[in-house]
C-alpha positions in Angstrom: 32.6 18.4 -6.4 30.7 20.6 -8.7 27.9 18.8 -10.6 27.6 19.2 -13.6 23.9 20.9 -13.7 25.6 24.0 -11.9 28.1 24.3 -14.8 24.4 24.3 -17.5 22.4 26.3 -15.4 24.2 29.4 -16.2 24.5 28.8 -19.0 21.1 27.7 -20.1 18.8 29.2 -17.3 15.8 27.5 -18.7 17.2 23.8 -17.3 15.6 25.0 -13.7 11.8 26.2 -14.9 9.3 23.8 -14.3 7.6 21.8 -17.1 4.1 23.2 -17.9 1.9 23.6 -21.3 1.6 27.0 -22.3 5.1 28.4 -20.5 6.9 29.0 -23.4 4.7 32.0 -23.7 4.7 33.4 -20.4 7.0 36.6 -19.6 8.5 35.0 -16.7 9.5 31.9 -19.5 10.4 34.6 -22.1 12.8 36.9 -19.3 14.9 34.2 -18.6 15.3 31.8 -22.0 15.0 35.6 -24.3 16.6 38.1 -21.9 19.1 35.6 -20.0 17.5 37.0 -16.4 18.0 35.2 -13.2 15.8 31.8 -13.1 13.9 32.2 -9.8 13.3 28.1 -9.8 15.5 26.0 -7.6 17.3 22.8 -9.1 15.1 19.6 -9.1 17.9 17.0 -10.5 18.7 14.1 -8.6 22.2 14.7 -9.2 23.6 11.6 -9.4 27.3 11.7 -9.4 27.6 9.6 -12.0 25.7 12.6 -14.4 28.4 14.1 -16.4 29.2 16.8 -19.0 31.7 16.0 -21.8 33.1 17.4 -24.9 33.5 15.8 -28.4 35.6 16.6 -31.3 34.0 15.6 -34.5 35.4 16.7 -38.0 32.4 19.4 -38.2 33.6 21.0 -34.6 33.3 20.5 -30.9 30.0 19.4 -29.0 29.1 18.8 -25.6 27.6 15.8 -24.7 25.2 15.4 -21.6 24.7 12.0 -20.2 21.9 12.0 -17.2 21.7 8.2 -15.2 18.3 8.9 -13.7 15.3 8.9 -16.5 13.4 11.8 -14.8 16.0 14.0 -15.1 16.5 12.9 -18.4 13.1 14.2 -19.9 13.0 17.2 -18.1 16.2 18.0 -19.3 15.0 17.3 -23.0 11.5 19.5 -22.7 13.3 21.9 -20.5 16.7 22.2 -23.0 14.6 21.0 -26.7 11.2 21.8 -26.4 10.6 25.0 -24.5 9.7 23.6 -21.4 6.5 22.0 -23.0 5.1 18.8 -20.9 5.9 17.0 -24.8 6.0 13.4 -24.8 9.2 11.5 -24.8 8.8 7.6 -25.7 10.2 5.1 -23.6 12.3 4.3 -27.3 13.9 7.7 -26.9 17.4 8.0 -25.4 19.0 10.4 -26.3 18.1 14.1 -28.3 20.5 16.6 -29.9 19.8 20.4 -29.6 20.8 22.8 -32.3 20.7 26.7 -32.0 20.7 27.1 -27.7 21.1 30.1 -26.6 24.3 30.1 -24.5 23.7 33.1 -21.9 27.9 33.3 -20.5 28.9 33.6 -24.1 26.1 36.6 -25.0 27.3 38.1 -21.7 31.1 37.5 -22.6 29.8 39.1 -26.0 31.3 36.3 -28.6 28.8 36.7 -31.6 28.7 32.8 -31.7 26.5 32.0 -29.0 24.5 29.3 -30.1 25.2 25.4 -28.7 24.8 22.6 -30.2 24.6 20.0 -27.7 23.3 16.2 -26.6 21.5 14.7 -23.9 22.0 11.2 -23.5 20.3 8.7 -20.9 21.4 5.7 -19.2 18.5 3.0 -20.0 18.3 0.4 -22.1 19.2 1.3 -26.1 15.8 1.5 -27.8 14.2 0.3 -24.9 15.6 -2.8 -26.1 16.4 -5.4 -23.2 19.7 -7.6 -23.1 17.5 -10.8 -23.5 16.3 -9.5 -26.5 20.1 -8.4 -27.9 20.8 -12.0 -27.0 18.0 -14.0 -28.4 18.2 -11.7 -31.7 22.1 -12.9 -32.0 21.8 -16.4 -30.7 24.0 -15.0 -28.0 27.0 -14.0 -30.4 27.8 -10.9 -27.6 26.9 -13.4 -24.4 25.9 -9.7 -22.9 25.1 -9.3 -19.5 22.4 -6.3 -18.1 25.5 -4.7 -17.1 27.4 -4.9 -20.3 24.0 -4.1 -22.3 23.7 -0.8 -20.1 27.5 0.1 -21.3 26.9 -0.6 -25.2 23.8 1.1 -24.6 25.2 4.6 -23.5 28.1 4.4 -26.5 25.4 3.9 -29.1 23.4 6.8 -28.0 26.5 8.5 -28.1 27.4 7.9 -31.4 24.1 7.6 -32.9 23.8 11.5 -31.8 27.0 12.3 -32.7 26.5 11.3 -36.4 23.5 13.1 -36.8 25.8 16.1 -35.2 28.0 15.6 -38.4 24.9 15.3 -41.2 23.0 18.2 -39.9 26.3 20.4 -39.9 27.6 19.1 -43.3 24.0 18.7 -45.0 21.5 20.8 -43.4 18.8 20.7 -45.7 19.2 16.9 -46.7 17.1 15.0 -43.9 15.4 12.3 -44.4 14.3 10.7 -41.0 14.2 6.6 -41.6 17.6 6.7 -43.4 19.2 9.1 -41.1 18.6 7.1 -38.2 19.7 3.7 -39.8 23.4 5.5 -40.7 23.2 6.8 -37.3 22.2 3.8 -35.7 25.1 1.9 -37.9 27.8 4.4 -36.2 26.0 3.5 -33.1 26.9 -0.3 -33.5 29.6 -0.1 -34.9 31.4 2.1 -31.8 29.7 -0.5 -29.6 30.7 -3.9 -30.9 33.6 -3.1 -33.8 31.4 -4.3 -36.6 27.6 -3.4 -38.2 25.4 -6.2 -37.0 22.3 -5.6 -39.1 20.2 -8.0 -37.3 20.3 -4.8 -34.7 19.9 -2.1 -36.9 16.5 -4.3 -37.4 15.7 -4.7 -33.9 16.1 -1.2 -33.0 13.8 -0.1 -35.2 11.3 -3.0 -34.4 11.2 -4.3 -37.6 11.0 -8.5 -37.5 11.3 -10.4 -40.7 8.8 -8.9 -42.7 6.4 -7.6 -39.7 6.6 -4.6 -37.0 7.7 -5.6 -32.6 5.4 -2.4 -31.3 7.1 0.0 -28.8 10.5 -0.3 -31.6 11.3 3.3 -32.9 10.0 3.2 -36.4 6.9 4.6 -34.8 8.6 7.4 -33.8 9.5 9.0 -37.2 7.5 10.2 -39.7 6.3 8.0 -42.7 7.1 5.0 -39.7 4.5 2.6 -40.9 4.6 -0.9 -41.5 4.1 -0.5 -45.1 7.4 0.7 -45.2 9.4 -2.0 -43.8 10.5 -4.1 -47.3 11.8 -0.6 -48.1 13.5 -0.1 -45.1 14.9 -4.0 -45.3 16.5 -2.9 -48.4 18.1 0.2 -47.3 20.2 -2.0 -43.9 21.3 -4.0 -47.0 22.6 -1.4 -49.0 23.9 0.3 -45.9 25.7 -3.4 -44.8 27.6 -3.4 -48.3 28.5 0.7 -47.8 29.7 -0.2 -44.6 31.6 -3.6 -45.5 33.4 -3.9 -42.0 34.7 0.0 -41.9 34.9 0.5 -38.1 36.8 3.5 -38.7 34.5 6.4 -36.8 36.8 9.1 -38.4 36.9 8.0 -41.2 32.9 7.7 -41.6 32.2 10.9 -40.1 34.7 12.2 -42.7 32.8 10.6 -45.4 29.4 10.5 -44.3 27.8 11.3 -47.9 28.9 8.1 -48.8 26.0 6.3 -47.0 23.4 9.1 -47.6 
């Protein structure tokens, strides 16, 4: 059975070249992601047959949706795919990353004038590096989640975290702003997973505890992400809580996503 790397690579050549500082301005980098020549790397993916390549079809278009089981293959599919092959660093709290504005090589050779992908790149760990124990404790076990269970909640919020901020940067382009963006996208996220927002996650996703910060949560990882912020950020789950009031509607949300901008 074809995997689904071999559909990608001709696609997106670059998913093959080896992750090194300063390639992104090499000729041989520049032939194959600016020119669409022949990678001369072989494929260093695990492969696991459980990696597969989807499509979504959100009310702002279609997207593919990579998810990757194995973590190594993960990141270098995110520095290879999102940052140019670069050796940048990609926290343990990171996930999952959507791409806008990759080349697609079969549609510049097909000659389609649109041939820029978006696309997602999803992993299989743990959501926000969060554990089950810690889902379970933070909920006084309302879920009763297993590791097993936690994995599979895990992979559908990732999936629609990234696929809501799919719809915001298509509808909204120039309105980003990174804290609130990730809590709507983190509501769609639990929502999908467990039919209702649970703000006591939104919270521990983000690492932020009562009026203090867990380190190694994902406010770090966004810009303005201090601890200062955090009575701020407390306020905006509530507001979002009340915008949400039960909706579990995905559609429907995505339709009407400037209502909890």
């Amino acid at each position: 059975m074809k995997h689904c790397i071999d559909e990608l690579k001709s696609r997106y050549p670059q998913i093959l070249m080896p992750i090194k500082k300063g390639i992104k301005d090499s000729e041989e980098y520049k032939n194959v992601v600016l020119r669409g020549e022949d990678c001369p790397y072989k494929d260093t993916f695990s492969r696991n047959p459980l990696d597969k390549l989807e499509s979504v079809i959100t009310p702002v278009g279609e997207v593919e949706v990579l998810s990757l089981i194995d973590r190594d293959d993960f990141i270098h599919a995110v520095r290879a795919l999102g940052n140019k092959c670069e050796p940048v660093d990609v926290p343990d709290s990171t996930g999952a990353v959507a791409i806008f504005g990759l080349n697609n090589w079969e549609k510049v050779r097909a000659g389609k004038d649109n041939y820029k992908d978006s696309f997602i790149i999803l992993s299989s760990g743990n959501y926000s590096n969060v554990t089950c124990d810690m889902v379970n404790e933070i909920t006084n076990n309302d879920y009763s989640l297993t590791k097993d269970s936690w994995r599979d909640k895990s992979i559908t919020i990732r999936k629609y975290h990234e696929l809501t901020h799919f719809v915001m940067r298509k509808k909204y382009p120039e309105d980003i702003k990174a804290i609130r963006d990730e809590l709507i996208a983190d509501s769609v996220g639990i929502i999908s997973a467990f039919g209702k927002l649970d703000e006591r996650l939104l919270k521990l996703f983000l690492g932020v505890e009562s009026d203090t910060y867990r380190k190694g949560g994902r406010l770090e990882n966004y810009e303005g992400g201090s601890i200062e912020h955090i009575p701020d950020i407390i306020k905006q789950i509530d507001h979002l809580k009340e915008l949400f009031n039960d909706n579990n509607d995905i559609d429907d949300i995505w339709n009407n996503i400037e209502r909890y901008m």
